[in-house]
N, C-alpha and C positions, 0 to 999 in steps of 0.2 A: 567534429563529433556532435550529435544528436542531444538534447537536454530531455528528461522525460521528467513530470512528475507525478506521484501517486497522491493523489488527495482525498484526504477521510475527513468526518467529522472530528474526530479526537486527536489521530495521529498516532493513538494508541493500539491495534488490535491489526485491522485489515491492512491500511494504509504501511504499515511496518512489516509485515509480512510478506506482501508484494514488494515493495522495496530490497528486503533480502533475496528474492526467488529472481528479480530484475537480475540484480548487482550480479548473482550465481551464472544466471542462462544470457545474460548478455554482457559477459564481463570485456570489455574494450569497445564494445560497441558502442556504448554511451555511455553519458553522465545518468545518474537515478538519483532522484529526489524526493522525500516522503513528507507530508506536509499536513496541518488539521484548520480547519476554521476555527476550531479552537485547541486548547491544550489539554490532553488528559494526563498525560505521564505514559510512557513503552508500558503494558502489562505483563507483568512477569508469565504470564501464562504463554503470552506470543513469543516470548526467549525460550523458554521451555519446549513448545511444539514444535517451535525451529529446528533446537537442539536434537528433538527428537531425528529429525529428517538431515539430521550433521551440518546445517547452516546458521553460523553465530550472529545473531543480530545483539549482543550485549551491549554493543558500543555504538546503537544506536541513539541520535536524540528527537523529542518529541520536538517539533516545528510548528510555527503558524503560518500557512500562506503569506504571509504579508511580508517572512522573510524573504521572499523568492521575486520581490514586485522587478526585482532588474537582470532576472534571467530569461533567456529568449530562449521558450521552451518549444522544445515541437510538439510533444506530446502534452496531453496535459490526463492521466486514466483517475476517473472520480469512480471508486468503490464501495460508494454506497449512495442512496437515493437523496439525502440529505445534501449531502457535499454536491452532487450533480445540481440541485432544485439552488443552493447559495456560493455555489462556485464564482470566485471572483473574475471582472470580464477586465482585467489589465497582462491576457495573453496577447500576443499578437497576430497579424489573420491570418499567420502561416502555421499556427497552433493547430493541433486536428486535434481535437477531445473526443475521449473515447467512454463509455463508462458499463459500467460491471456491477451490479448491487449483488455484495456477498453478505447473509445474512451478520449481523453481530454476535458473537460467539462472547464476548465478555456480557452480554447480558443476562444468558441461560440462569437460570436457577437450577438447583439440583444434588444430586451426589457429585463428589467429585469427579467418578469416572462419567456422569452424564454431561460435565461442565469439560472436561476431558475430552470427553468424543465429538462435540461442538468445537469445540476448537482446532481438533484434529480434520471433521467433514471443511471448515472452513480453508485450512490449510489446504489440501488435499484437492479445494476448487480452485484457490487461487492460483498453487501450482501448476495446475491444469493451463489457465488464463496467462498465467505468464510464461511459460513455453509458447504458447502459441502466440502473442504478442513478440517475442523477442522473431521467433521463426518469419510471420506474415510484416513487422516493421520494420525490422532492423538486417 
């Protein structure tokens, strides 16, 4: 079975997101793994718009890359520009990384349906992104 994993800055927003939409559209195909350079905490807003779309990431947890240093990953998708530019290099050279910059929807300012529809366009790409990854990798 294939190892994937999503890697964000935080581990909070994007990186959890794709992780669910993985787990969804490619369920038996692989293992999925969500990870941050650093820790922010799961944002309730990304359980939320989940929800919205009927997929539970509640019982997700935030991770740090550095959990991950003894999994032989194939994949390794960095979802945002950050995570791609200090992605750690202890993959090994059968790793293919992939990367996607989805804007950050926890950082909008706004009303809440404007903080709302940020998070729903963000969902809504990554969706997109992880159909097509499960489809064209796996």
């Amino acid at each position: 079975m294939k190892n994937v994993l999503v890697l964000c800055t935080g581990n909070s927003c994007r990186s959890q997101i794709a992780h669910g939409y993985l787990n969804y559209f490619g369920m038996k195909k692989a293992q999925f793994y969500s990870a941050g350079v650093a820790k922010h905490g799961v944002k309730p807003r990304s359980i939320a718009i989940m929800q919205e779309d009927g997929i539970d990431i509640s019982d997700h947890t935030c991770n740090l890359v550095e959990e991950y240093e003894n999994v032989d990953f194939d994949f390794v998708i960095t979802v945002c520009d950050h995570a791609k530019e200090t992605c750690p290099v202890f993959f090994s050279e059968k790793t293919k990384v992939l990367h996607q910059n989805f804007k950050d929807p926890s950082t909008v300012k706004g009303s809440d349906r404007e903080i709302h529809d940020a998070f729903e366009k963000a969902r809504d790409e990554i969706k997109l992104y992880c159909k097509k990854f499960v489809r064209e990798y796996l």
